[in-house]
C-alpha positions as CSV (number, residue, x, y, z in Angstrom):
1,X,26.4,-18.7,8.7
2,X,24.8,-17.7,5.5
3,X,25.5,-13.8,4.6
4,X,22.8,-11.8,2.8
5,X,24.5,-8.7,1.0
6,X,21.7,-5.9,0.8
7,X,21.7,-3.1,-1.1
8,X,19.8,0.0,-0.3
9,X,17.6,2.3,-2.8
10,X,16.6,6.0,-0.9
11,X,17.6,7.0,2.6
12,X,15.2,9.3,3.6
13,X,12.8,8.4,6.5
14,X,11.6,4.8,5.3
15,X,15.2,3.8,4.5
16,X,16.5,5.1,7.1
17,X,14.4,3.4,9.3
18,X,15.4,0.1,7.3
19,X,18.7,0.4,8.5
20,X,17.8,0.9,12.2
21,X,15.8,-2.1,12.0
22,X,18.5,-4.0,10.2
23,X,21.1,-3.1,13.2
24,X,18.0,-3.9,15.5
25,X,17.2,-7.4,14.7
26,X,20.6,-8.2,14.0
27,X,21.5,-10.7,16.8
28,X,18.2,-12.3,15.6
29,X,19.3,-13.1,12.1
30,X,22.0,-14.1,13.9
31,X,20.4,-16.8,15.4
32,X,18.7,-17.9,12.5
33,X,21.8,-18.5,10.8
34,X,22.0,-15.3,8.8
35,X,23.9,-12.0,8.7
36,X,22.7,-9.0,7.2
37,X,25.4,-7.5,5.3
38,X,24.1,-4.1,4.4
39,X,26.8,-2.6,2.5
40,X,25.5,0.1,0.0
41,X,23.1,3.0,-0.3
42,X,22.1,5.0,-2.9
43,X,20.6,8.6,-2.3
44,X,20.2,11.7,-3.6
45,X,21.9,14.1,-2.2
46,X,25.5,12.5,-0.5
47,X,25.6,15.8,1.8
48,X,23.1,15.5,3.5
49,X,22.8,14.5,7.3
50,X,22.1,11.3,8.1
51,X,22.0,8.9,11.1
52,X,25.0,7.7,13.2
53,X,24.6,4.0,11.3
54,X,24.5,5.1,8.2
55,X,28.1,4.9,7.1
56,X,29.9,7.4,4.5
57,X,31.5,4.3,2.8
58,X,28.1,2.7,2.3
59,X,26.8,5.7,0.2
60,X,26.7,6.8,-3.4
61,X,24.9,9.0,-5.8
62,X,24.0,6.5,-8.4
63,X,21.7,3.8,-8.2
64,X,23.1,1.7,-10.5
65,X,26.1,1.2,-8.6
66,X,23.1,-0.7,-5.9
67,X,20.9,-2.3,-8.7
68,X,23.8,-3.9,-11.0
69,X,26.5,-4.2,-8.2
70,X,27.9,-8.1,-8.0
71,X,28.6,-7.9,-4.0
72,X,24.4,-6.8,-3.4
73,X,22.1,-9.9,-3.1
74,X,19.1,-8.2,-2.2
75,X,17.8,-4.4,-3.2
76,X,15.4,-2.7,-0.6
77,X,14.1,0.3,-2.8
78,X,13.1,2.9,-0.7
79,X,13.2,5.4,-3.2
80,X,9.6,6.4,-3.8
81,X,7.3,7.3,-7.0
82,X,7.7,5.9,-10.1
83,X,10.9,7.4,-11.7
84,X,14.2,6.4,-11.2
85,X,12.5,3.6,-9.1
86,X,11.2,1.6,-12.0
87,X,14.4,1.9,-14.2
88,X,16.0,0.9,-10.8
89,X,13.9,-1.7,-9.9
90,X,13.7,-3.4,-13.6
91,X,17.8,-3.2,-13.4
92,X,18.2,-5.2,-10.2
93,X,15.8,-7.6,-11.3
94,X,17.4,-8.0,-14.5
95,X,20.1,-8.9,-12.3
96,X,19.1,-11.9,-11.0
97,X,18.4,-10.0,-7.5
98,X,15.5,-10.0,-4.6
99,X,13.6,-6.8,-4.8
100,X,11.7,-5.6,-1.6
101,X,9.5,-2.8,-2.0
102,X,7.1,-0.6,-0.6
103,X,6.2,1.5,-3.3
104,X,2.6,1.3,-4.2
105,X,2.7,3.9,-6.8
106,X,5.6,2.2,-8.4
107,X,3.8,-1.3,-8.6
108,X,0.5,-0.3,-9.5
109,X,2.4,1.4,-12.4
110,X,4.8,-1.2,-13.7
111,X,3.6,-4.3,-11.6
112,X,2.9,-6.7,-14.0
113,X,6.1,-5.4,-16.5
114,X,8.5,-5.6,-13.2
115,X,7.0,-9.2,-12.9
116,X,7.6,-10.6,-16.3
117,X,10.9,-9.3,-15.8
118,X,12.1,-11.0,-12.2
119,X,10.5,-14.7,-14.3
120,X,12.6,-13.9,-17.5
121,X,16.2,-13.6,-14.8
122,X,14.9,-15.9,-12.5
123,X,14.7,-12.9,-9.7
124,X,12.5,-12.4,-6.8
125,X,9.9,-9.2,-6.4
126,X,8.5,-9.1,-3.2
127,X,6.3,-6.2,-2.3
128,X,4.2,-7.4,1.0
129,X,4.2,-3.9,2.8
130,X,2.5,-2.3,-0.9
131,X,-1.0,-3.1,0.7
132,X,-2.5,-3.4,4.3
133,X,1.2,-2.7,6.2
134,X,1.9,-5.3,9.4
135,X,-0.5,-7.8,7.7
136,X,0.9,-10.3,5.6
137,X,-2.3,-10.2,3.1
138,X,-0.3,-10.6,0.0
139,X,1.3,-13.5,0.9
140,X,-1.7,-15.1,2.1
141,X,-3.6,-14.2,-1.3
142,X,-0.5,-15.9,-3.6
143,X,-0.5,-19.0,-0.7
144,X,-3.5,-19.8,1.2
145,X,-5.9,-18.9,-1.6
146,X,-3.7,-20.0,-4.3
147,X,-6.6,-23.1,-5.7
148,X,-9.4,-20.9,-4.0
149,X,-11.0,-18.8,-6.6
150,X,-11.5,-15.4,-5.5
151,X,-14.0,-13.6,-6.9
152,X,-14.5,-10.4,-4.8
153,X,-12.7,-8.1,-2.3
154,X,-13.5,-5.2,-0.2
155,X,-12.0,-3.2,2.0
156,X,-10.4,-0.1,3.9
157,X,-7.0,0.1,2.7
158,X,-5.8,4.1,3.4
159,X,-5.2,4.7,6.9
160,X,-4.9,8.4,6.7
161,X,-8.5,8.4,5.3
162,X,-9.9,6.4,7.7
163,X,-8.2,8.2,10.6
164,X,-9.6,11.5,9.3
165,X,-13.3,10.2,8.7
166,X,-13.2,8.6,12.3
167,X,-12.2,11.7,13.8
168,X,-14.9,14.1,11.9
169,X,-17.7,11.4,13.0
170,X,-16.6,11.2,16.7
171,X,-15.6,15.0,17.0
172,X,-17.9,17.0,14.5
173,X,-14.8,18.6,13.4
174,X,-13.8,19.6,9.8
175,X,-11.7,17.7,7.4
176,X,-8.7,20.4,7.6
177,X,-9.0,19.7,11.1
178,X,-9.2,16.1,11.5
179,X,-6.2,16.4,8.8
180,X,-4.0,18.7,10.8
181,X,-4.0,16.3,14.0
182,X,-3.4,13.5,11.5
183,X,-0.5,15.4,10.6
184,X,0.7,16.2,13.9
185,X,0.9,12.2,15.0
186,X,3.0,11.5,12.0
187,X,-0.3,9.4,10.3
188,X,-0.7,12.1,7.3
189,X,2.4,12.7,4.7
190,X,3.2,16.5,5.0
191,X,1.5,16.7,1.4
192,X,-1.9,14.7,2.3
193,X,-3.1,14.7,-1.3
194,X,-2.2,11.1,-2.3
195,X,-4.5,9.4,0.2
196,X,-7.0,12.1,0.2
197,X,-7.5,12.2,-3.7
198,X,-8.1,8.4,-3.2
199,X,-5.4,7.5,-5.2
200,X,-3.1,5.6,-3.0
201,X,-6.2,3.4,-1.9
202,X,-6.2,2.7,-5.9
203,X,-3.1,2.2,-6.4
204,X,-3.6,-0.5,-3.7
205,X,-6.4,-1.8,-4.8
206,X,-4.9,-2.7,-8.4
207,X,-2.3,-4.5,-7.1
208,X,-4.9,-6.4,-5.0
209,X,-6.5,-7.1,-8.5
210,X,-3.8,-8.3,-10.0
211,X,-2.5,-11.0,-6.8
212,X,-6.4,-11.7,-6.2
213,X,-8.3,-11.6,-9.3
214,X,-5.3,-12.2,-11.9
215,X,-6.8,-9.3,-14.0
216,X,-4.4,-6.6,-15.1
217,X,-6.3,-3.5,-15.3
218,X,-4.7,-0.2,-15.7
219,X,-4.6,1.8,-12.6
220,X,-6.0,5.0,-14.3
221,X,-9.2,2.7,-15.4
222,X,-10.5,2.3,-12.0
223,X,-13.0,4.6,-11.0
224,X,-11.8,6.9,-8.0
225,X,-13.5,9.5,-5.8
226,X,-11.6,11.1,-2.8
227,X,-12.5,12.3,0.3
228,X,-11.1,16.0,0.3
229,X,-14.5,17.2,-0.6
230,X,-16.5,15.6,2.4
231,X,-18.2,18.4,5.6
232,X,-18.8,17.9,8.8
233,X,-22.4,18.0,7.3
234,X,-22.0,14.7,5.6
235,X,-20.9,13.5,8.5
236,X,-24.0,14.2,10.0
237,X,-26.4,13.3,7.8
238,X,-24.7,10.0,7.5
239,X,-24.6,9.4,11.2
240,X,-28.5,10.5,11.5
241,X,-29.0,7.6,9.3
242,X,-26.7,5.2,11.6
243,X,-23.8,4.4,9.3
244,X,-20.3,5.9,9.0
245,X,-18.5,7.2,5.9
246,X,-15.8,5.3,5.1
247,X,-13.7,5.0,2.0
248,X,-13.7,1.5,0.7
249,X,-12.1,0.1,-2.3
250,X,-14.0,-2.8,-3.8
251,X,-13.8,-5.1,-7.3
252,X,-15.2,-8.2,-7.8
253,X,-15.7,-10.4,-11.2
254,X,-18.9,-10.0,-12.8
255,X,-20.5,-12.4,-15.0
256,X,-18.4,-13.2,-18.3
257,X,-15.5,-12.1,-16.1
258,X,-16.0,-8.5,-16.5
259,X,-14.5,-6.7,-13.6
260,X,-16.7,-4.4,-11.5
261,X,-14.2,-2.1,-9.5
262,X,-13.8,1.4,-7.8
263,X,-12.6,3.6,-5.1
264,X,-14.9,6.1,-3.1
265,X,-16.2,7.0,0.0
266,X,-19.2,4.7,1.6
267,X,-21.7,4.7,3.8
268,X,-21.2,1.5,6.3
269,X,-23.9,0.1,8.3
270,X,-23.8,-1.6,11.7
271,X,-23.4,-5.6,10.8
272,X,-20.9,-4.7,8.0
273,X,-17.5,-6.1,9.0
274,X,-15.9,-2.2,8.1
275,X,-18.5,-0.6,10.7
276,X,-16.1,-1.7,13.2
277,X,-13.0,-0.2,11.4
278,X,-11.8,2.6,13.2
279,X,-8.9,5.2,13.2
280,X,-5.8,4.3,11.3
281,X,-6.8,0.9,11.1
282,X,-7.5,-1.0,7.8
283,X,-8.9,-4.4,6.7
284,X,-9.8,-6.7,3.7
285,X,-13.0,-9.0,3.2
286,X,-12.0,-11.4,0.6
287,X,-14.8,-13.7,-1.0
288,X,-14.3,-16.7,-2.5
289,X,-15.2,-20.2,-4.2
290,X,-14.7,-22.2,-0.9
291,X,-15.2,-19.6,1.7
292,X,-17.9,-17.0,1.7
293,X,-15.8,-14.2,3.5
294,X,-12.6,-13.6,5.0
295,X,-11.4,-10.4,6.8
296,X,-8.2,-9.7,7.9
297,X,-7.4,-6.1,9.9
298,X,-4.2,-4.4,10.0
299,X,-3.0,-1.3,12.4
300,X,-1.2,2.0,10.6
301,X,2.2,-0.2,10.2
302,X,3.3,0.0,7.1
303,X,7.3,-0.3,8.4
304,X,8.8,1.9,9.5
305,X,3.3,4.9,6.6
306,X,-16.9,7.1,-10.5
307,X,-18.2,7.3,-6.7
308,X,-20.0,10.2,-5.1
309,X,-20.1,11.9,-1.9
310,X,-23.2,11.8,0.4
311,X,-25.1,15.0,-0.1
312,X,-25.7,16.9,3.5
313,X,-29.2,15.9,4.7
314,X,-29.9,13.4,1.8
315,X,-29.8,9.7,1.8
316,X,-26.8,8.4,1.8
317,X,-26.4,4.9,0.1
318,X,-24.0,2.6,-0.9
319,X,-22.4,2.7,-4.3
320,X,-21.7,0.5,-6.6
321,X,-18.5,-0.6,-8.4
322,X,-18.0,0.7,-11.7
323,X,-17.4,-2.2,-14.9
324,X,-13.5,-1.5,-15.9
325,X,-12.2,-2.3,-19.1
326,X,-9.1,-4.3,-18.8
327,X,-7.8,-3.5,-22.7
């Protein structure tokens, strides 16, 4: 049987979930002809209670001790943000080791640098859950459409903000309130402002870039517009018009290979693939040479979580991508 020695980054609710999952599927590994050795965890605070199978022996209060350990083949970095998770990330990869990550924030940031570095120390980066959650789209982007040249993608890729939006149009209710019942069924993070600012559906959309489109932009280049600002009056004067706000994250090559790109809330019509994207749901149209559009849909599963506003009573129409400057 072939033994897999993982290391893990964080151990808060993400990790911690990891490791259930890890004792979960175990028997099914099994059967594959691999064991799961998870053997080391690195956190914060090492007083802090934890769950029944997380073991004192596997813990310790400095990263590197996962990242440049000899007895860890894999590092699941659950650690979140940017910093120590990049220095932790670069070091495990300069290691030689598989890196799995969820961290959005952390690859729209350093993607391309973290990449350069797992070719140099012929390492593995492997960050499918970054973008769409349950749906494989990543790998289907760096397999599937490999020799397919894509030229454009669009799509709902913040489930939180779609969850809100859905519930605003269907109930009339306000944003704080639509956000609050988000909140209470565990889709909204305690501190909302990261998917409401539109930032995490940025920082998703640049790595889509970068796997589709092969363009590395910086993430701060992208236009963004949130929807924090958006009333139950919006709402209304969108729905008068038959549409539905929705906010969509788009980018597509223009002509000379100038990339057109943005975040920001949308008006959707009926015969628009994203009309039918409801709740917590997300999806992804993806155009290119040989097929004229693909969409793939994902549930709120991500393991184990400039553009303007509609004016009330004014038309609202769809905007377009702003032209980014990749320098």
């Amino acid at each position: 049987m072939r033994k897999v020695r993982v290391g893990l980054l964080g151990c808060g609710l993400v990790g911690t979930g990891v490791v259930e999952v890890l004792a979960e599927t175990s028997e099914r590994w099994a059967a594959l002809g691999v064991e799961i050795a998870l053997s080391r965890i690195a956190v914060r605070d090492l007083n802090r209670p934890r769950s029944p199978l997380v073991r004192r022996e596997w813990l310790t209060a400095n990263w590197r001790e996962v990242s440049a350990a000899g007895d860890v083949d894999v590092v699941l970095e659950a650690m979140g943000g940017v910093e120590p998770a990049f220095e932790a990330v670069r070091t495990a990869l300069a290691h030689g080791k598989t890196v799995i990550t969820a961290n959005k924030e952390l690859l729209a940031a350093h993607g391309v640098a973290l990449r350069a570095v797992a070719r140099g120390h012929g390492a593995v980066l492997l960050n499918e859950a970054t973008v769409l959650g349950g749906v494989p789209v990543i790998h289907l982007l760096d397999t599937y459409f490999k020799i397919n040249r894509i030229r454009a993608l669009r799509g709902i890729v913040n489930g939180t903000c779609n969850h809100v939006l859905t519930r605003m149009d269907e109930t009339g209710c306000s944003l704080e309130e639509a956000l609050s019942e988000a909140k209470a069924k565990g889709y909204a993070e305690p501190d909302p402002t990261y998917d409401l600012s539109g930032w995490d559906a940025r920082a998703k959309l640049k790595i889509l870039i970068e796997h589709t489109l092969g363009i590395a932009v910086p993430v701060d280049r992208i236009p963004c517009t949130g929807i924090a600002h958006v009333s139950p009056l919006d709402i209304a004067a969108v729905r008068a018009l038959g549409g539905k706000l929705r906010l969509v994250a788009e980018a597509r090559t223009a002509e000379g290979g100038a990339l057109m790109a943005g975040v920001g809330p949308q008006v959707v019509f009926p015969g628009d693939p994203l009309y039918a994207v409801d709740g917590v749901d997300n999806a992804l149209m993806v155009s290119a040479a040989a097929l004229k559009r693909a969409l793939g849909a994902a549930g709120f599963a991500t393991a184990v979580y400039p553009l303007a506003v509609p004016a009330a009573g004014l038309p609202a129409v769809r905007s377009e991508p702003t032209r980014v400057s990749t320098m």
